[in-house]
C-alpha positions in Angstrom: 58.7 151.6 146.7 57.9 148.7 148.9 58.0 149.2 152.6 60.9 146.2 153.0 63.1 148.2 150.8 62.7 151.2 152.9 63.1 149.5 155.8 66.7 147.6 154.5 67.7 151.3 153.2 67.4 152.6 156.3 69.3 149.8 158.6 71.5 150.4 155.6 71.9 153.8 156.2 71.8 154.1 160.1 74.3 151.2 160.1 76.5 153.3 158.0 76.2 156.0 159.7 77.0 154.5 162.7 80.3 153.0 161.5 81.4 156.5 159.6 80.7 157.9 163.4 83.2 155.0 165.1 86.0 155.5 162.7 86.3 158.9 163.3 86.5 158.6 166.8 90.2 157.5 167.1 91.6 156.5 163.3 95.7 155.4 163.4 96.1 158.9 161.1 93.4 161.6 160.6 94.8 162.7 157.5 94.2 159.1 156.0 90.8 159.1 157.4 89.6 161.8 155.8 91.3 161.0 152.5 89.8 157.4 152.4 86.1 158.4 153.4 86.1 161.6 151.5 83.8 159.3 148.6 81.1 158.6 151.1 81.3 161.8 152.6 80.1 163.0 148.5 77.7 159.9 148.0 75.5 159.9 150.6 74.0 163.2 150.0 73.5 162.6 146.5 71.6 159.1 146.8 69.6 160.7 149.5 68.5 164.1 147.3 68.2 161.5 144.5 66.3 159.2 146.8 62.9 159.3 145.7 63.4 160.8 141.8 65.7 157.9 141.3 65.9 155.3 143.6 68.1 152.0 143.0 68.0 148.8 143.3 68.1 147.0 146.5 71.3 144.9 145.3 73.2 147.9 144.4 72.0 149.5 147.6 73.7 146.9 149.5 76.8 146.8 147.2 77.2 150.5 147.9 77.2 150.3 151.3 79.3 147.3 151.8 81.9 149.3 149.6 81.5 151.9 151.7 82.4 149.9 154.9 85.6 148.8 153.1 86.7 152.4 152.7 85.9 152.8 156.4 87.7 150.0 157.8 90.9 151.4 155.5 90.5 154.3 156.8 90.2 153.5 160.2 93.7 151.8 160.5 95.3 152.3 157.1 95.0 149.4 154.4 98.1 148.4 155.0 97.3 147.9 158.9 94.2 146.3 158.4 94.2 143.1 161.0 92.3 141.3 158.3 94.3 142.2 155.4 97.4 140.7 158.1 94.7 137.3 158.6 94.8 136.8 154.6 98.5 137.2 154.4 99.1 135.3 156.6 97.1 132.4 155.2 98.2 133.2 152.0 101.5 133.5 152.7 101.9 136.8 151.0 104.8 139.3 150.9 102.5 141.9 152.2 98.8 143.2 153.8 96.6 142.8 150.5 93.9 144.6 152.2 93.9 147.6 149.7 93.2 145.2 146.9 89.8 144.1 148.6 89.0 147.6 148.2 90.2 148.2 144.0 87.8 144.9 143.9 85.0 146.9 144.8 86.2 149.9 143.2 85.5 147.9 139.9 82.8 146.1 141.3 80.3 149.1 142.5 81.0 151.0 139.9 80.4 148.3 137.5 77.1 148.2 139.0 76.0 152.2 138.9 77.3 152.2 135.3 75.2 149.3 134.2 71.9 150.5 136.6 72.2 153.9 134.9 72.9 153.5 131.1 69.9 150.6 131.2 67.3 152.8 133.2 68.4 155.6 130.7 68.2 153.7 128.0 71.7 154.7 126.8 73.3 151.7 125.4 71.5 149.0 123.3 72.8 145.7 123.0 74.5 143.9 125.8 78.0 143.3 124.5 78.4 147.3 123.7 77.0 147.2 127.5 79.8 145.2 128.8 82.3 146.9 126.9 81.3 150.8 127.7 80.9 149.2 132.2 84.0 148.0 132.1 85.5 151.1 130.1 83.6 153.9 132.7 85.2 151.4 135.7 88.8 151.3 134.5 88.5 155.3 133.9 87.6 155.7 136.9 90.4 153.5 138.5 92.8 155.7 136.6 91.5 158.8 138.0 91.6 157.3 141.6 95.7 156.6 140.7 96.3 159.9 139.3 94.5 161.2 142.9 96.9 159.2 144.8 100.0 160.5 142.6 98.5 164.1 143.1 98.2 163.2 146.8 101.8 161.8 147.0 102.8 165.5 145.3 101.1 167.4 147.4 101.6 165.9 150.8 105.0 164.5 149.9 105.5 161.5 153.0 102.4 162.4 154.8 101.0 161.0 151.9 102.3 157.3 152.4 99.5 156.2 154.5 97.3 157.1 151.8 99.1 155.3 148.8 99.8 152.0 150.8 101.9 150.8 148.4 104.0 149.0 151.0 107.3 148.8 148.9 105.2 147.3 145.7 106.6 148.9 142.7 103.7 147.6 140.6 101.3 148.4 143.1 99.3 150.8 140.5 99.0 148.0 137.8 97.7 146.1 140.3 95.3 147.6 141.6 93.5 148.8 137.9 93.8 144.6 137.6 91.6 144.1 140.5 89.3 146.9 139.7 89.0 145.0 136.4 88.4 141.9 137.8 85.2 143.6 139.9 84.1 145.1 136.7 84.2 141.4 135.4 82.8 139.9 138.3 79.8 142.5 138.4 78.9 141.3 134.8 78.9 137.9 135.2 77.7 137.1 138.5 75.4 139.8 139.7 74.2 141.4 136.1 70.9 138.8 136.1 70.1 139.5 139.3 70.3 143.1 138.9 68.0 143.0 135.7 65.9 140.8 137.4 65.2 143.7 140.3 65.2 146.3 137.3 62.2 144.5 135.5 60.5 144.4 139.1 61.1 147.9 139.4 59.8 148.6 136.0 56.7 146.8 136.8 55.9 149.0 140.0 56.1 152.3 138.3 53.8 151.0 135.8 50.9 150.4 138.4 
């Protein structure tokens, strides 16, 4: 691996790090916190074991940790307190904080992402449109799953759980979040699928010296 990869992965990592360490400090509801980071909290240790075996790619890398950052900003104050999330309402003129659907974006858009990275480097799929189809497939599963945690959550936790769901009075909050998830998977195909492959084929061409 070249040394300025290591060296983005670990301002990367130290910068994330350093951020997981702030929001934990003083976050509007603990409960939330730990609901919202909880995904990092089971990443991180499994990209650093997998680290050297099976590294990725610098663009996913830096998608994964800017994903992570949105989860820790939500987190931190709630999506539905976000300041940002109240900036784009505001220019927006929006009914409500849309914060949370920043984060569905990249809950399609990483994904999208790791899917595609994996099933290529495997060599799992062949041919690009089965490709597309079985990335934006795996992403929309998983944005299911994510609603039927919430839903358990809401069960479970009963109005501690409202914090969590941020549905702020939407009754097609759900739907619309599995649309922008969607709309990441779409985005990760068509905007930042070449320049993935094009890191893959560099990639290829180190382990082959």
């Amino acid at each position: 691996m070249e040394a300025q990869s290591k060296q983005l992965h670990i301002a990367l990592l130290v910068v994330l790090l350093m951020a997981l360490a702030v929001s934990a400090w003083q976050p509007y509801e603990r409960m939330t916190w730990a609901l919202e980071v909880f995904p990092i909290v089971i990443a991180l240790p499994v990209m650093l074991w997998t680290y050297k075996k099976f590294p990725l790619t610098d663009l996913l890398y830096c998608g994964i940790f800017l994903h992570a950052l949105v989860l820790i900003l939500g987190g931190t104050y709630t999506y539905a307190r976000v300041p940002l999330g109240f900036s784009l309402q505001e220019w927006f003129e929006l009914s409500r904080n849309p914060y949370d659907k920043i984060g569905h974006f990249f809950q399609g858009l990483v994904p999208a992402l790791i899917a595609r990275e994996i099933l290529l480097r495997q060599q799992i799929v062949q041919g690009k449109k089965m490709l597309n189809f079985i990335v934006v497939s795996i992403v929309l599963a998983i944005s299911a799953s994510y609603e039927l945690i919430e839903w358990a959550a809401a069960l479970m936790l009963g109005q501690g759980a409202d914090e969590f769901l941020g549905t702020q009075g939407d009754p097609w909050d759900t739907q619309s979040d599995m649309f922008f998830a969607l709309l990441g998977a779409i985005s990760a195909l068509l905007i930042f699928a070449p320049w993935q492959d094009a890191q893959l084929r560099r990639m290829a061409e180190r382990q082959k010296r």
